[in-house]
N, C-alpha and C positions, 0 to 999 in steps of 0.2 A: 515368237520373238517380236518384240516393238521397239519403238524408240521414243525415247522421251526426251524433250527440249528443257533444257537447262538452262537460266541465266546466273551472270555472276556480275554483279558491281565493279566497275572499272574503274580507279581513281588518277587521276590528271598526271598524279606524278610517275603511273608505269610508264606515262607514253612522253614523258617529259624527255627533248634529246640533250644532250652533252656528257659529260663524265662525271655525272655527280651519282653519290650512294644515297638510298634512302633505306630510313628502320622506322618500325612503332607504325606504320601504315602512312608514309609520307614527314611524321611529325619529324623527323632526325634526318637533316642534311647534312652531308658530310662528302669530302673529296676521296676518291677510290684509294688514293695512297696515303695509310693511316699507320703507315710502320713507327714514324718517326713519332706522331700523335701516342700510341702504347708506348714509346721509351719515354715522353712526357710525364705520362701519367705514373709510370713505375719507378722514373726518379724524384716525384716529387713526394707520392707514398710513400716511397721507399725510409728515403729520408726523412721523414716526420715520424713514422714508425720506429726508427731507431731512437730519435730524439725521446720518445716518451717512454720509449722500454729505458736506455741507458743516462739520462741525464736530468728527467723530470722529477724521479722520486729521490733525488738526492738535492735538485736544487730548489724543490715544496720544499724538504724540512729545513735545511739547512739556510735558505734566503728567503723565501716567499712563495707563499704556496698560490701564488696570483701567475706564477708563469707558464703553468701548462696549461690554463685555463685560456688567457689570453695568446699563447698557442697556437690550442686549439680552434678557437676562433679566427685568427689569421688563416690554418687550414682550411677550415670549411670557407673559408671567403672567396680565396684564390682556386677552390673546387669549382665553384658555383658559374665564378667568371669561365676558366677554362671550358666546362660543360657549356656555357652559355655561348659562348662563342662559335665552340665546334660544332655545335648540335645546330646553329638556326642557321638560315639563310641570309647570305649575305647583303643580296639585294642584286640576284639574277634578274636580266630582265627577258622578256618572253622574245622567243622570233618570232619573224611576220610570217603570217599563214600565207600560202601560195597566192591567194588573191592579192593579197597585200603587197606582197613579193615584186607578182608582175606590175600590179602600178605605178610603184616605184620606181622599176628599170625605164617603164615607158616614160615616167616625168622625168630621167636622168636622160633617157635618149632625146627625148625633143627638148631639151635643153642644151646636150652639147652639140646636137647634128650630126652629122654623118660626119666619122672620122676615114681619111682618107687612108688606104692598106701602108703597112710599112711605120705610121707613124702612131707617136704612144697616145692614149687618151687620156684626156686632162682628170685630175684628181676628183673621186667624187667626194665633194665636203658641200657643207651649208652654211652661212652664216648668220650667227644671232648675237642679239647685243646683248649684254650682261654688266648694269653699272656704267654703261655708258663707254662698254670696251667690246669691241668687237672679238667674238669667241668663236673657233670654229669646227663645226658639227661633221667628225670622220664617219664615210660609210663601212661598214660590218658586211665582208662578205662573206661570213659562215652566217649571221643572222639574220642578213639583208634587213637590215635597219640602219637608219643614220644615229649613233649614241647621241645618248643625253652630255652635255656637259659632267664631264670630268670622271664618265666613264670610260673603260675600256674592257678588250677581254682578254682571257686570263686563257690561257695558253694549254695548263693542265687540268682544268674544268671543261674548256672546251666551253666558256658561255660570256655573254656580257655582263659584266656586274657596275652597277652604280658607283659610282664614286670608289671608285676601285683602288683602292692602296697598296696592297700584294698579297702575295699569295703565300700563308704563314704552311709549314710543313709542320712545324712544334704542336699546331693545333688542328691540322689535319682541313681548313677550311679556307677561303677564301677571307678576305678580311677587305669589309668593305662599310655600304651607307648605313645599315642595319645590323654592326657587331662592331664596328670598330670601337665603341666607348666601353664597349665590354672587354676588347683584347687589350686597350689602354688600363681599365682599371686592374684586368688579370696580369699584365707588367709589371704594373707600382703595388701592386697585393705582393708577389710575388719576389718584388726585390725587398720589399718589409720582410716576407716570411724568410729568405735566406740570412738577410743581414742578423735578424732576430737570433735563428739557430746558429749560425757562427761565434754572433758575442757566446752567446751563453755557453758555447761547447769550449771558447775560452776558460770563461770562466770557471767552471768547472773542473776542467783539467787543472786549472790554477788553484781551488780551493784544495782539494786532492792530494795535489804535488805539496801544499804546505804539512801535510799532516804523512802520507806516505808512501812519498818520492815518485817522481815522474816517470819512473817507468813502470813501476807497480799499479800506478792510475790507468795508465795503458793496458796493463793485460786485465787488469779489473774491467774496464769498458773497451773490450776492443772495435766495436761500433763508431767508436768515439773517432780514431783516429781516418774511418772512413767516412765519417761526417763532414768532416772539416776539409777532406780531398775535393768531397762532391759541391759543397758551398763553396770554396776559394775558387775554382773554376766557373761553377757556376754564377758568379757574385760578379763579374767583371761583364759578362755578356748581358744579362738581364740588368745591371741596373744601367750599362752604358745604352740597352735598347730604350728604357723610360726615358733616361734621359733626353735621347734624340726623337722622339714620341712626343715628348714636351715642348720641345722646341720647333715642331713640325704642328699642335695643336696651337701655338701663343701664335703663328704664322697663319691658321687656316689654309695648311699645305697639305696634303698628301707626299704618300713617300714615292707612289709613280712620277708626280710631278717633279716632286726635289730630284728625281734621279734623270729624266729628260730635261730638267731644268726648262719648263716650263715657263716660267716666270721668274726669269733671271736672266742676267747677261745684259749686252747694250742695244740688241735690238729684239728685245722680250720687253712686254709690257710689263705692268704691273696687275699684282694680283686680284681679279675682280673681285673675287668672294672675301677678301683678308677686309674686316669692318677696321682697321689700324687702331687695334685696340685689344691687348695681350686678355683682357677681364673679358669683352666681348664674343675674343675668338672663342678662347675657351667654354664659355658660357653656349656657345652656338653646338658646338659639338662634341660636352659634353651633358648638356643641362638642357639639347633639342627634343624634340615630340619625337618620341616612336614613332618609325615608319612603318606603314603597314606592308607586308609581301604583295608583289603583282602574279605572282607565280598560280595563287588558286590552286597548290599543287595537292590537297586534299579533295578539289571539287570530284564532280561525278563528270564520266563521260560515259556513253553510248554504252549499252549494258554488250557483251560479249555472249552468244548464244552457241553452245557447245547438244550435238545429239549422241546421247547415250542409252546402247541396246539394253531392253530389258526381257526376263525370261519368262513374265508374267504373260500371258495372252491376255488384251482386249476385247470384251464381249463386243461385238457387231450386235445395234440395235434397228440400227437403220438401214436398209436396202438401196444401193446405187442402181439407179436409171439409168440405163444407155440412150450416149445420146443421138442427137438427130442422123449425125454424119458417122458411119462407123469411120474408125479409123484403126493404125496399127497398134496404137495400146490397147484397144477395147478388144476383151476375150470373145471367144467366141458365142460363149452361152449370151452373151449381154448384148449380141449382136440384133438387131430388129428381124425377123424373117420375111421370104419375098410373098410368103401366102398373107401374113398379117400385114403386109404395107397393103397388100392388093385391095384386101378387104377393107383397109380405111379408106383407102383412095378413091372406090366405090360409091354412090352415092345410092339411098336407098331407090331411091324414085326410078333411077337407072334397070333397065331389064339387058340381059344378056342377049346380044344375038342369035344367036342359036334358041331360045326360046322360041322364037317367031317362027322361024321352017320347021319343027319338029313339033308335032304333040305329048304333052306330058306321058308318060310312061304310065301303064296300068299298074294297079297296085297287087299283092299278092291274092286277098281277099276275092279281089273282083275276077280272077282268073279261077278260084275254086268254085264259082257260083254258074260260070260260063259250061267248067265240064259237067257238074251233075245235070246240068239242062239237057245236053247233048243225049246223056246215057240215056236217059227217059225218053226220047222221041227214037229212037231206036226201040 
């Protein structure tokens, strides 16, 4: 039996903390509760699926065969956006690593002093100007960071996100500096593609009912009449969200801020970031430079080393030397012995005492040569 050493590629986003999910090897960010996100997606299929099984091949021949085409193309639009949204990152921004951590608390201590027991500690904020207004920088004590303007964090991520507007459940993501023009355009896609299939599931029942009678059209598409449940309901939520969407984008507002009223009221300033210019605002945030992620959450960290027995025996080519000092791991056979330390410790030049008072010993030969002499003088 051996072991063999294993590495594997660790990438940034296993070790990423807060509550966020990843797929595709980091590439698909998304919030752990995605219940609401599959009902998203199953009513918006749902409903276009019905549309083109029960009301497309009757309103091609009969009006124009230009409407499931264009459609369809509404579908795939309002896919692309939703996907778009849900799948990237909002614009998390990273915690401070422990080093980071502690220098911070230490510039926040030597700047309030020592608070005396019993009494609370003054806020930690910063201040920076923006346009010529003073704005001011809350600290994050789940990230220990002071946020950037006009972020904050979001409660069911567990993270700071940039420019943070809320937290959409319909899409299953946060909705922030780097999605929100994609959750805007997947709104106004969306209230197109409802209003769209409403007129014409009108229509249709209408063309129908002139030819054979409104309730015959009913049981001929019974689709039809749960089309028109799921768009009238849905048609008052989504186009009243664009709308307020709209009026929040011509303001250069966020929906956190409209709802903390941030910048309103009589002793609220006015809005730094609003250029007072409805073409402007709009222009800024939906027609701005893609932001790039801080997150790096595909980079590489520190490779993980796992040891795994194997049944193969390793040939030993090479012979371990014991070393100087035995010790309790060294076996026994590998132990140095006390005749062979003697004999290096020896020097040759060195004679033994015992040499000196004794005479070499006779050898055997010379002891056979001694008796035959004997026997002959006798």
């Amino acid at each position: 039996m051996s072991a063999v050493m294993i590495t594997r590629k660790v990438r940034k986003w296993e070790k990423l903390p807060g509550k966020n999910t990843f797929c595709c090897d980091g590439r698909v960010m998304m919030a752990r509760q995605k219940g609401v996100f599959y009902l998203t997606l199953f009513l918006i299929a749902g409903t276009c699926a019905l549309f083109f099984a029960f009301e497309c091949p009757y309103l091609a021949v009969h009006l124009c065969p230009a409407i499931p085409v264009f459609a369809a193309l509404l579908f795939v639009f309002v896919m692309a956006m939703l996907l778009r949204t849900s799948f990237s990152d909002p614009g998390v921004l990273p915690r401070a690593l422990p080093e980071e951590a502690t220098f911070i608390e230490m510039e926040i201590e030597a700047a309030n002093g020592n608070v005396p027991a019993g009494q609370r500690p003054p806020p930690r904020i910063r201040n920076v100007q923006i346009n010529n207004q003073i704005v001011k920088l809350k600290y994050c004590y789940t990230c220990k960071i002071f946020r950037p303007p006009r972020a904050s964090h979001c409660s069911i991520c567990d993270n700071c996100v940039d420019r943070f507007d809320h937290h959409c459940p319909w899409v299953g993501n946060c909705v922030g500096k780097r999605n929100y023009r994609y959750f805007y355009l997947f709104t106004l896609s969306l209230s197109l593609l409802t209003i769209y299939i409403f007129t014409f599931d009108i229509v249709h029942v209408v063309m129908r009912s002139m030819n054979g009678g409104f309730l015959n059209t009913l049981k001929e598409t019974p689709g039809t009449v749960l089309e028109v449940l799921v768009c009238f309901f849905t048609l008052w939520s989504v186009v009243g969200l664009t709308g307020f969407h709209t009026y929040l984008i011509s303001l250069n507002q966020t929906t956190n801020e409209d709802i903390k009223g941030s910048w309103s009221g009589k002793n609220r300033g006015q809005n730094p970031y609003s250029h007072k210019n409805i073409i402007k605002n709009c222009c800024e945030v939906l027609c701005g430079p893609t932001y790039p992620s801080v997150l790096d959450r595909r980079g590489l960290l520190q490779e993980d080393s796992t040891l795994v027995s194997s049944s193969n025996p390793v040939p030993q080519t090479t012979k371990t030397t014991a070393p100087l000092i035995p010790n309790e791991h060294t076996p026994d056979d590998a132990k140095p012995s006390i005749a062979s330390s003697a004999e290096k410790s020896a020097s040759p030049k060195e004679e033994h005492p015992a040499a000196m008072k004794f005479p070499p010993l006779a050898s055997p030969e010379t002891d056979a040569e001694t008796s035959i002499a004997k026997e002959r003088a006798h």
